[in-house]
Backbone bond lengths (Angstrom), bond angles and torsions (degrees), N, CA, C in turn:
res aa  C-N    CA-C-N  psi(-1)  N-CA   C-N-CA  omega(-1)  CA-C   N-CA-C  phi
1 X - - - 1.469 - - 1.531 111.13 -
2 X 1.329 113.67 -24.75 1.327 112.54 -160.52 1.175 117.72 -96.42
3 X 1.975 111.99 -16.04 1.468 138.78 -179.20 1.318 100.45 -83.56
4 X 1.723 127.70 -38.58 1.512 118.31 177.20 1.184 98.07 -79.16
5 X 1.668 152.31 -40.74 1.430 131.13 -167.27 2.019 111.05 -68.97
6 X 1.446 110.72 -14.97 1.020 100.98 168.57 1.013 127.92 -94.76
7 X 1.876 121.88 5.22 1.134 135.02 -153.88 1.772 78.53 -86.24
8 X 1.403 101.66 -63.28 1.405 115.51 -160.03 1.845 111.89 -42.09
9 X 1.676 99.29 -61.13 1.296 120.56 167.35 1.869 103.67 -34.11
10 X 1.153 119.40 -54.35 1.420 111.47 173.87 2.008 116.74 -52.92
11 X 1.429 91.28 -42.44 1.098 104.00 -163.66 1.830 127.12 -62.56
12 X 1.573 93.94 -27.04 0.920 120.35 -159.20 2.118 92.17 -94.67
13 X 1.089 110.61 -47.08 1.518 116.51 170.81 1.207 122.64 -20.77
14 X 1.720 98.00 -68.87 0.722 129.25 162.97 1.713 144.21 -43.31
15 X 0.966 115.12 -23.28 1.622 146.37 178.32 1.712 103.54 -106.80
16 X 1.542 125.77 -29.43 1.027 114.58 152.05 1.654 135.92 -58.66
17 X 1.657 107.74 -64.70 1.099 132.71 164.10 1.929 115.51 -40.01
18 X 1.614 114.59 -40.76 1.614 119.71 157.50 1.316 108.30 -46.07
19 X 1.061 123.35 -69.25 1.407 149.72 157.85 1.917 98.91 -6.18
20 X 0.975 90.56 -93.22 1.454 111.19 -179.26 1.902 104.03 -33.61
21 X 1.189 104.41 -47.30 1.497 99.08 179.34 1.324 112.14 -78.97
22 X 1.356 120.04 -11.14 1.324 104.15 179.25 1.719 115.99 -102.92
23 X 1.620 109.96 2.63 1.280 116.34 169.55 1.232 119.11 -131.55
24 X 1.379 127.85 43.89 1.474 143.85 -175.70 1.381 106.00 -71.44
25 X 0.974 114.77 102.53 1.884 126.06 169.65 1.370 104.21 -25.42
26 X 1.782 98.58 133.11 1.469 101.24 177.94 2.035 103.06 -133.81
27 X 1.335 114.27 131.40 1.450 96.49 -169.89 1.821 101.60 -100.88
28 X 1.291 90.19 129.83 1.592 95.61 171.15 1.770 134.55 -130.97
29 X 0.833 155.59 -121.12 1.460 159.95 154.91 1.520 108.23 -153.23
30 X 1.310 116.62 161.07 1.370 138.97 -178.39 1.677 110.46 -123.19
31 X 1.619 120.19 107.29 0.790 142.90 -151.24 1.371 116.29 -96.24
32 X 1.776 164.29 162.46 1.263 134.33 126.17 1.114 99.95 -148.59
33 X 1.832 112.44 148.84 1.430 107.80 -157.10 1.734 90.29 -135.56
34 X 1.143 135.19 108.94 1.369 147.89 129.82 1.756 131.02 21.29
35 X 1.324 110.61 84.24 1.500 127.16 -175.59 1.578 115.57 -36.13
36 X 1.506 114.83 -4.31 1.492 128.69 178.69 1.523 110.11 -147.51
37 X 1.149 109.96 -77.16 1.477 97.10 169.69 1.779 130.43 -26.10
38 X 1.116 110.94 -30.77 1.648 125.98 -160.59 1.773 104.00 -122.11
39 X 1.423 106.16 4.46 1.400 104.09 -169.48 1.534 101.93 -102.86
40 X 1.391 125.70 148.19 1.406 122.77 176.03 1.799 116.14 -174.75
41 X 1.437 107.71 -160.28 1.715 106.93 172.11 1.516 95.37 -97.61
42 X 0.832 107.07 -9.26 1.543 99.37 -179.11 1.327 109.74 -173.34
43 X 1.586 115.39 159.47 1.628 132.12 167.22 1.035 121.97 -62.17
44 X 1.432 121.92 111.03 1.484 140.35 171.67 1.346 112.26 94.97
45 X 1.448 120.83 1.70 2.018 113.30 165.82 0.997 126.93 -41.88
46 X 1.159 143.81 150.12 1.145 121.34 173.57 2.044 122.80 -82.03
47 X 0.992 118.68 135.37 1.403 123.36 -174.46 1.961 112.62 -31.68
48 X 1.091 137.75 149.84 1.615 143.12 -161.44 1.308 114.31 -178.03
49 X 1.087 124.40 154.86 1.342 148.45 165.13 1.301 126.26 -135.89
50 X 0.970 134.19 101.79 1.808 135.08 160.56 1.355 110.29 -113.75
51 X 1.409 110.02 162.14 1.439 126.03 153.75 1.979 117.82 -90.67
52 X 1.160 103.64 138.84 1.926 104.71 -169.47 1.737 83.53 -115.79
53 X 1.193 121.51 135.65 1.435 128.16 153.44 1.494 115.93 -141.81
54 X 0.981 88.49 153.95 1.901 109.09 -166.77 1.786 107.71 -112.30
55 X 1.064 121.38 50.02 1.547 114.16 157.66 1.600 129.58 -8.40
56 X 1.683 92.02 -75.16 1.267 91.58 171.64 1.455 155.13 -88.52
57 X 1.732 100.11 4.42 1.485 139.02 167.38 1.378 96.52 84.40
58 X 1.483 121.68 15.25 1.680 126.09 161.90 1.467 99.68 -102.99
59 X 1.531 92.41 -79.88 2.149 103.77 -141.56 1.671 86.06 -90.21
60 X 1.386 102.78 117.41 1.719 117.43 157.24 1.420 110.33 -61.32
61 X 1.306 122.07 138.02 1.454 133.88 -167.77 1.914 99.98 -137.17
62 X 1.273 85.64 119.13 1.870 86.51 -172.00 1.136 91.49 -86.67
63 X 1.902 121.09 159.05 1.084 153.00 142.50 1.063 104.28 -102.46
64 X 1.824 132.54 118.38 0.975 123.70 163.90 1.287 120.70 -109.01
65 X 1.247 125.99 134.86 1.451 130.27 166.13 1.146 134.66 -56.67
66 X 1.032 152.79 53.08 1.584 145.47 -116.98 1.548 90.11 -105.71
67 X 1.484 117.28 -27.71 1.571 125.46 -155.95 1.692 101.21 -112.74
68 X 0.802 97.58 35.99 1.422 99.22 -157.13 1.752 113.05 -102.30
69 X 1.345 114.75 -27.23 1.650 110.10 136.56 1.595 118.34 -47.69
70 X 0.945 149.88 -37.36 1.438 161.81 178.31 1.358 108.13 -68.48
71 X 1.164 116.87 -42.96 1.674 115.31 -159.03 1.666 101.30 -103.34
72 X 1.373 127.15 -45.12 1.322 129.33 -173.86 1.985 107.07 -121.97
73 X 1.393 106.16 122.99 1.542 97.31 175.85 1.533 105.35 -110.35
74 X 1.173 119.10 46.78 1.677 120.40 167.86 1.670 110.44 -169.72
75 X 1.321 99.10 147.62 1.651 82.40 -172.32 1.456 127.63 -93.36
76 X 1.758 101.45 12.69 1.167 111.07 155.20 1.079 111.00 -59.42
77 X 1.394 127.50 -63.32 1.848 147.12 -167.71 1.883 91.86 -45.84
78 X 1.192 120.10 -54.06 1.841 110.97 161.95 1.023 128.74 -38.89
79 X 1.080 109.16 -64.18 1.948 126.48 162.81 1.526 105.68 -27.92
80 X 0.772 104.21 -67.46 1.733 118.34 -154.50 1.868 102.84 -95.93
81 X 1.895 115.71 13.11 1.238 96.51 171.09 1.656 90.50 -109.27
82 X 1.264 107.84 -25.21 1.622 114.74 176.48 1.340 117.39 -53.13
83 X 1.716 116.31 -53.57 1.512 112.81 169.04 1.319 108.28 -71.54
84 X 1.041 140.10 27.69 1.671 109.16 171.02 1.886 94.73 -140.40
85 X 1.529 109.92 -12.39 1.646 102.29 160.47 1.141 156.76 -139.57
86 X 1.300 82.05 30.61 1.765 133.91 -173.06 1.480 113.53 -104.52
87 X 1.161 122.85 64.98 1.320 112.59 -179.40 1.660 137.16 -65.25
88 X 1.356 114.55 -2.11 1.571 132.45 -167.40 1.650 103.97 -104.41
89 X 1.482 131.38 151.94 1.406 97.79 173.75 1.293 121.74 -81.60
90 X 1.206 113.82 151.92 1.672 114.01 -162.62 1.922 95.64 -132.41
91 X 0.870 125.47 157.55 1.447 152.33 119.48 1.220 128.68 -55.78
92 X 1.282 136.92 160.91 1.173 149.96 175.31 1.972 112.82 -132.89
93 X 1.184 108.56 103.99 1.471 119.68 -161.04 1.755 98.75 -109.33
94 X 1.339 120.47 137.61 1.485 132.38 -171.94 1.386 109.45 -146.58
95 X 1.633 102.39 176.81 1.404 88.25 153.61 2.018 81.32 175.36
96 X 1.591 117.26 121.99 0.932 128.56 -168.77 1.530 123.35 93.80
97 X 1.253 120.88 -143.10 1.750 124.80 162.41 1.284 109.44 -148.00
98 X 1.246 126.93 114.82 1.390 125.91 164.02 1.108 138.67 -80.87
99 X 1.676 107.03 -4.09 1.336 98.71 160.63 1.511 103.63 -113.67
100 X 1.736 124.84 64.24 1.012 143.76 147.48 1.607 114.55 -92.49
101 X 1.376 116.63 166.89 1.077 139.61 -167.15 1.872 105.65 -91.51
102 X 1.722 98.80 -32.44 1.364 125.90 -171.15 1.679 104.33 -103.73
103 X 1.001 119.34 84.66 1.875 115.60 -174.86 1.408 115.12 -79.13
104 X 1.444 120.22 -7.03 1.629 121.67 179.04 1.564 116.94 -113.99
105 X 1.666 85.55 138.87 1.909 89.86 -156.52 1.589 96.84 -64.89
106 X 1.160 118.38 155.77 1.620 130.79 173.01 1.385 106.03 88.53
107 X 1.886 116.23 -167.52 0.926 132.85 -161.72 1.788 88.52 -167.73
108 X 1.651 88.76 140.57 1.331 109.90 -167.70 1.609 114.12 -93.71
109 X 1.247 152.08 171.66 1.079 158.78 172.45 1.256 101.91 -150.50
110 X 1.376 128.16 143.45 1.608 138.21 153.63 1.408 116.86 -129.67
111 X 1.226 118.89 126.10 1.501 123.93 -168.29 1.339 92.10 -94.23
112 X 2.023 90.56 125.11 1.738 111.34 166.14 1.355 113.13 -73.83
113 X 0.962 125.17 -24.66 1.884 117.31 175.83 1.938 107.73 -132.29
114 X 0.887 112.84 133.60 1.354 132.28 159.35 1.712 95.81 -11.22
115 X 1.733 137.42 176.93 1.382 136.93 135.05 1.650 77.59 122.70
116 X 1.928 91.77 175.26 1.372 115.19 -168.86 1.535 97.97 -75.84
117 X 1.333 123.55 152.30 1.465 117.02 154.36 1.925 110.56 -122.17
118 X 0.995 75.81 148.86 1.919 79.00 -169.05 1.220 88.72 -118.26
119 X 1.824 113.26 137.42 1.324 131.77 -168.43 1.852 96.09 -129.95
120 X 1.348 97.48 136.24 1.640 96.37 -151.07 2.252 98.07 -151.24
121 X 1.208 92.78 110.09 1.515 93.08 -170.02 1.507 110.52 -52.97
122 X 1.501 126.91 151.90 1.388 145.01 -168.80 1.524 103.56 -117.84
123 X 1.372 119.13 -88.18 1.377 139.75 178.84 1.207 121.72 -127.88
124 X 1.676 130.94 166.43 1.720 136.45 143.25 1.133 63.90 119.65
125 X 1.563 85.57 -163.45 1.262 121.93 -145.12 1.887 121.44 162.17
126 X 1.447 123.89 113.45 1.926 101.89 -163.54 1.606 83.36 -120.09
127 X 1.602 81.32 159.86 1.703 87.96 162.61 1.851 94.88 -128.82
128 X 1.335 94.48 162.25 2.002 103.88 -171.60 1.623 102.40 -83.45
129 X 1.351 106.31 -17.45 1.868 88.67 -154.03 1.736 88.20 -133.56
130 X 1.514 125.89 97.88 1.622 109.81 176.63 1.890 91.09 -102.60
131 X 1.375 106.78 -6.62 1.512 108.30 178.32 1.773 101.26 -49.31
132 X 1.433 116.34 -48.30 1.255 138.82 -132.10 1.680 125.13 17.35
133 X 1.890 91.05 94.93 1.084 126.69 -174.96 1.392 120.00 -116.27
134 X 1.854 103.12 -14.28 1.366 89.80 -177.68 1.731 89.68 -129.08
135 X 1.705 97.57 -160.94 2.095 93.47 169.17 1.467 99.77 -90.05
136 X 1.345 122.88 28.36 2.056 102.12 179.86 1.750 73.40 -104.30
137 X 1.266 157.96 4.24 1.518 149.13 -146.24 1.549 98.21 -76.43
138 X 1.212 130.47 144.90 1.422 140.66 -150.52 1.544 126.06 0.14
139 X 1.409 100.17 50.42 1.579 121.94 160.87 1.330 117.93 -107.23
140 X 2.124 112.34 124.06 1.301 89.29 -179.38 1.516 118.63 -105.51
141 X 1.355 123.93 -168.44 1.483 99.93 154.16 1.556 94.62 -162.34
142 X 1.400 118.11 178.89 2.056 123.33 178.83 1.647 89.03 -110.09
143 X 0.859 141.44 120.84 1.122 159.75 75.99 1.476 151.94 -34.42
144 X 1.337 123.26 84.50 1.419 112.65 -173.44 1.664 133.63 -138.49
145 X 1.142 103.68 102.68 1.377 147.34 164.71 1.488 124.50 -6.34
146 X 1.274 132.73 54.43 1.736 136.50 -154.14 1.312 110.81 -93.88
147 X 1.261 122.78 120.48 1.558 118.41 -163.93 1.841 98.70 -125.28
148 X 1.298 130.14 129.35 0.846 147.63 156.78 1.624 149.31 -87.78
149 X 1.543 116.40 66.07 1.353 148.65 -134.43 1.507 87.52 -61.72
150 X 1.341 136.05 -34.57 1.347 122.10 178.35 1.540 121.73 -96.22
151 X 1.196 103.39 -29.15 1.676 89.91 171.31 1.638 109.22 -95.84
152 X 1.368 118.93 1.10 1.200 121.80 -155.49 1.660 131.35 22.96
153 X 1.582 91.35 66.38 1.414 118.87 163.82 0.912 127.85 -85.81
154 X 1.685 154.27 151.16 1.136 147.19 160.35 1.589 110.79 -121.86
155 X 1.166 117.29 120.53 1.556 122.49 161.13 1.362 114.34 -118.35
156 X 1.769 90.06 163.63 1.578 100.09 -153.43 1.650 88.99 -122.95
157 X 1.529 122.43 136.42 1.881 113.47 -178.78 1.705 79.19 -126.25
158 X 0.744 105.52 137.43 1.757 130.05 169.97 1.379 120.30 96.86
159 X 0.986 140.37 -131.38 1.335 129.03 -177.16 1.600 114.56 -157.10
160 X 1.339 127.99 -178.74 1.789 134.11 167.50 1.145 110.44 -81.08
161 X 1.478 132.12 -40.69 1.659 135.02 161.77 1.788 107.33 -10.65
162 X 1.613 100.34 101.08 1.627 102.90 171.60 1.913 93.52 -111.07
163 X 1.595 88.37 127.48 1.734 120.82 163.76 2.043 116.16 -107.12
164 X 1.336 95.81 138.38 1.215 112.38 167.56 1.824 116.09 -43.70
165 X 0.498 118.85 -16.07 1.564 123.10 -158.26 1.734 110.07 -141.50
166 X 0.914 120.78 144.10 1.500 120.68 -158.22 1.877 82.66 -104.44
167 X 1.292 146.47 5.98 1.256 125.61 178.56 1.628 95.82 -111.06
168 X 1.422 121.15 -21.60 1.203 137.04 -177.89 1.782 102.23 -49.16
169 X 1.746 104.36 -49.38 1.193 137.88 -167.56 1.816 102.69 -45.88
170 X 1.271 94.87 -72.15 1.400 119.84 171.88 1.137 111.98 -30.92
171 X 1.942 103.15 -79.75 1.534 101.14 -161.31 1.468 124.17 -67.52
172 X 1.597 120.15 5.66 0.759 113.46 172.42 1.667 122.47 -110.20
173 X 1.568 89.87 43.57 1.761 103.61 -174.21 1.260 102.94 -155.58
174 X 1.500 118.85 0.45 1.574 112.70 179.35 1.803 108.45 -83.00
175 X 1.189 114.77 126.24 1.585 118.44 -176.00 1.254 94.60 127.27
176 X 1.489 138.16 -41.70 1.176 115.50 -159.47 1.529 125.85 -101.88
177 X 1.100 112.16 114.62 1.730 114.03 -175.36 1.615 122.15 -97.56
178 X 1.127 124.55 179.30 1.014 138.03 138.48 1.512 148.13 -127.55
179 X 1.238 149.44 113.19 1.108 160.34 -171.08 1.795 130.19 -84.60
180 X 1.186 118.62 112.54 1.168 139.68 -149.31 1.389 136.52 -127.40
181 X 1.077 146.75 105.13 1.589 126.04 -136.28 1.342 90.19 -121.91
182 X 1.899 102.57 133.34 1.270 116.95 166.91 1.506 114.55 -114.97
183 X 1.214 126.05 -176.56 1.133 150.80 -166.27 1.817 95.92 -121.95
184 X 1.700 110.19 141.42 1.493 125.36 177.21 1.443 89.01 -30.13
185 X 1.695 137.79 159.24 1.282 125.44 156.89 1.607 147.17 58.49
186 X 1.254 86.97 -14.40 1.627 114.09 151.62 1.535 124.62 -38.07
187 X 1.444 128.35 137.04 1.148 100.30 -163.41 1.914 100.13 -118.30
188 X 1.191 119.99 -169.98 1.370 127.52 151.05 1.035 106.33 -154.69
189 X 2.057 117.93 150.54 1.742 113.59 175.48 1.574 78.77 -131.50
190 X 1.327 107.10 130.01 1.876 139.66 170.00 1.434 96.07 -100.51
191 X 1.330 85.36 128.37 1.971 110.41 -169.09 1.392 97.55 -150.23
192 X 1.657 104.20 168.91 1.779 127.41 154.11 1.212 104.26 -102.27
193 X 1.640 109.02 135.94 1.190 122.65 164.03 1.602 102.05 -73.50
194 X 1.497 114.26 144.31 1.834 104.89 179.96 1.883 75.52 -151.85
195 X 1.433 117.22 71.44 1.416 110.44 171.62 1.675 94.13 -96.40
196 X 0.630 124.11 -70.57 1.699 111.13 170.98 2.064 96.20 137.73
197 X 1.381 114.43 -146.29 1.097 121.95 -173.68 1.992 104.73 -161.14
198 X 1.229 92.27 114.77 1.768 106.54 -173.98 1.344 119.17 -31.77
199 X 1.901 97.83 -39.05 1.333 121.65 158.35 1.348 127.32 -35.25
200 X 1.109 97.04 -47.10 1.714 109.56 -152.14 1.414 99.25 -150.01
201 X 2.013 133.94 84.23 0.991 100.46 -149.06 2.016 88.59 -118.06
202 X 1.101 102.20 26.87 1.449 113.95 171.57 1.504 94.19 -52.69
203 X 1.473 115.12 -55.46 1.603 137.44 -143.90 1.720 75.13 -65.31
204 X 1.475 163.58 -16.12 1.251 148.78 141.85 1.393 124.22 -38.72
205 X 1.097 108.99 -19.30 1.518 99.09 173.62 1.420 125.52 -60.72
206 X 0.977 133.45 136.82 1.870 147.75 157.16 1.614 113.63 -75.31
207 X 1.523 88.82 -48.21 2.147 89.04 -161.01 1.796 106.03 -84.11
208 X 1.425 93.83 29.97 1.820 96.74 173.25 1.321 107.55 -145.14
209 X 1.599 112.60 16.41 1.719 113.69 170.42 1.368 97.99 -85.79
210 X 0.963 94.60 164.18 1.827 127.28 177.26 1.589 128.42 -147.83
211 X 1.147 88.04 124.88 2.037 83.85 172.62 2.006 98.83 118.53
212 X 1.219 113.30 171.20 1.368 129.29 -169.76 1.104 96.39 -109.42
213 X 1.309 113.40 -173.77 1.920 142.46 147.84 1.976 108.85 -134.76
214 X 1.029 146.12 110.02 0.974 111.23 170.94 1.815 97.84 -123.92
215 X 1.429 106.07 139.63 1.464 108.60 179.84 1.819 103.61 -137.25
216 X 1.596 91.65 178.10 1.732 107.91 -173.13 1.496 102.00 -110.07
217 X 1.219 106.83 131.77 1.408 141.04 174.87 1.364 114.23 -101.10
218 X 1.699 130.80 78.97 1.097 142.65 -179.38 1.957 118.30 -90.53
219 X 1.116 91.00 171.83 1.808 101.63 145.43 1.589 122.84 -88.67
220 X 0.746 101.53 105.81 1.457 91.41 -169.07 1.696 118.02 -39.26
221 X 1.068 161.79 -173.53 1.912 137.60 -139.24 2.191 66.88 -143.43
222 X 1.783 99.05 117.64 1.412 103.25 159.53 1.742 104.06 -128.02
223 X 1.165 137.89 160.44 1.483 135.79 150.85 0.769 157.99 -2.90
224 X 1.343 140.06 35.81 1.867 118.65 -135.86 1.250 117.58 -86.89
225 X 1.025 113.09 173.33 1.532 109.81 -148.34 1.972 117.95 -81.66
226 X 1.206 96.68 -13.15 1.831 75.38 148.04 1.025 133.87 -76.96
227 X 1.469 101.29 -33.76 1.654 106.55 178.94 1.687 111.34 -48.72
228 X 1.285 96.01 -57.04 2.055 109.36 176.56 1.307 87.38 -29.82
229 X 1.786 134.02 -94.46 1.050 167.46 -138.24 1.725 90.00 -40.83
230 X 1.515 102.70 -65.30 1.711 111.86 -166.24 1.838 109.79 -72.35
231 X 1.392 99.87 -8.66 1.532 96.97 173.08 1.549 116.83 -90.96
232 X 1.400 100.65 -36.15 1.781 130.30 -176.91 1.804 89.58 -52.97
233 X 1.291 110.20 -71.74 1.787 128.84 176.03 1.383 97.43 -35.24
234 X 1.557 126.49 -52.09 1.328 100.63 -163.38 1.425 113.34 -83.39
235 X 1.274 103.37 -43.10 1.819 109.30 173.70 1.627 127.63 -49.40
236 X 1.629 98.09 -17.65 1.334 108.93 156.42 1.280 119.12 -89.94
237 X 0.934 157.98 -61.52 1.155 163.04 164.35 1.988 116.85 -39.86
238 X 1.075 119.45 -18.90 1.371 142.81 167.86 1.615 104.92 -77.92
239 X 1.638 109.72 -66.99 1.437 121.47 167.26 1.524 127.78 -13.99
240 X 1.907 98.34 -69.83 1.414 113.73 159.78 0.913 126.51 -51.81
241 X 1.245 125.42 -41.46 1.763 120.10 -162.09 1.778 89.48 -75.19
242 X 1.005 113.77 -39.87 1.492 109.71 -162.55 1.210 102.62 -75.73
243 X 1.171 135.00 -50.68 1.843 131.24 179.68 1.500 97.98 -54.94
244 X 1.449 130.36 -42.41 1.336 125.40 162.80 1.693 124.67 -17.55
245 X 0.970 76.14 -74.67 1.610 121.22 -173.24 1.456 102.36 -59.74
246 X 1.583 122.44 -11.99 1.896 119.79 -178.57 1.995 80.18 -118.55
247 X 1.152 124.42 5.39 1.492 91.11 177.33 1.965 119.25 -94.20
248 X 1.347 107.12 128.54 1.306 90.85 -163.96 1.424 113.47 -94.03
249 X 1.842 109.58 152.37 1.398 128.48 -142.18 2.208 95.27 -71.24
250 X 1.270 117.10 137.21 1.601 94.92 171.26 1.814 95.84 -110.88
């Protein structure tokens, strides 16, 4: 009686201590990065606006706006200076917000300790086109954009899948992470890609996105070392009883 109550007592340790490894505290931050502000051709440009027009349906000829915080404070007021004095067809090409406070596309992260960090969607949801100028026009999707300034890596956590509904967006990206190993001080900048399509190069616009991303920036959840210790203890102690338990009686 007294060999099965300790059997259990082992047994049970043991299933704690599993336990323990599979829910080991992990400390992270909660992140969210801006459907315009954070959107661009790339991580860390600085924020812009021009008009691109094509006269001759060959050679693109930029108009650039350089003054263009000054002259228009909404990007409707852009919209509507392009159609009425722009006579060629033109585009409207960006990348960030300039009449933000924040002029560089993305958002930075620096890892306080060395280890994996797993980046894992929360909420939001953007769509590219609220102008609706192109066919992505009130489609949303999570998309998010991980750029790696020292190895110059880029990863991508969510997917191209555009849904009607910006929660649609989500739920069909909540669970999935990715995991990434930095160095003490290591950095990452989380952005939208808004490169557009040659096709369709409206889909470049920034100053007509809408919507967030916001996700968690963890350690990714590893063992620590009592836990090892109290699992190691039980698997030993389990071990014995059971080789015990195959030796036969003479």
């Amino acid at each position: 009686m007294v060999s099965i109550f300790r059997r259990f007592i082992m047994i049970g340790l043991f299933a704690i201590a599993f336990m323990g490894v599979l829910q080991s505290p992990a400390l992270g931050i909660q992140m969210t990065i801006d459907g315009i502000d954070d959107a661009g051709q790339e991580a860390g440009q600085p924020a812009y606006v021009k008009f691109v027009v094509d006269p001759s349906g060959v050679t693109l000829t930029t108009i650039t706006t350089a003054e263009v915080s000054n002259r228009w404070t909404s990007s409707t007021e852009v919209k509507s200076y392009a159609a009425n004095n722009i006579p060629e067809a033109w585009f409207l090409q960006s990348a960030g917000n300039i009449w933000s406070s924040d002029t560089i596309v993305g958002d930075p992260f620096t890892a306080p300790h060395a280890g994996v960090y797993r980046i894992s969607p929360v909420e939001g949801a953007f769509q590219y086109d609220s102008f609706n100028w192109s066919d992505v026009a009130g489609k949303w999707l999570w998309q998010l954009q991980i750029y790696d300034p020292v190895g110059g890596d880029n990863y991508t956590l969510g997917s191209d899948d555009l849904y009607d509904e910006a929660a649609l967006a989500l739920v069909a990206n909540l669970g999935k992470y990715i995991d990434i190993t930095l160095a003490e001080g290591g950095e990452l900048i989380f952005w939208i890609a808004d490169g557009g399509l040659d096709s369709n190069p409206s889909e470049r616009n920034t100053i007509d996105n809408s919507g967030s991303l916001t996700f968690d920036v963890a350690m990714a959840p590893v063992p620590e070392p009592s836990t090892l210790i109290l699992v190691g203890t039980g698997l030993f102690f389990l071990a014995r009883r059971f080789r015990r338990s195959l030796i036969p009686l003479r």
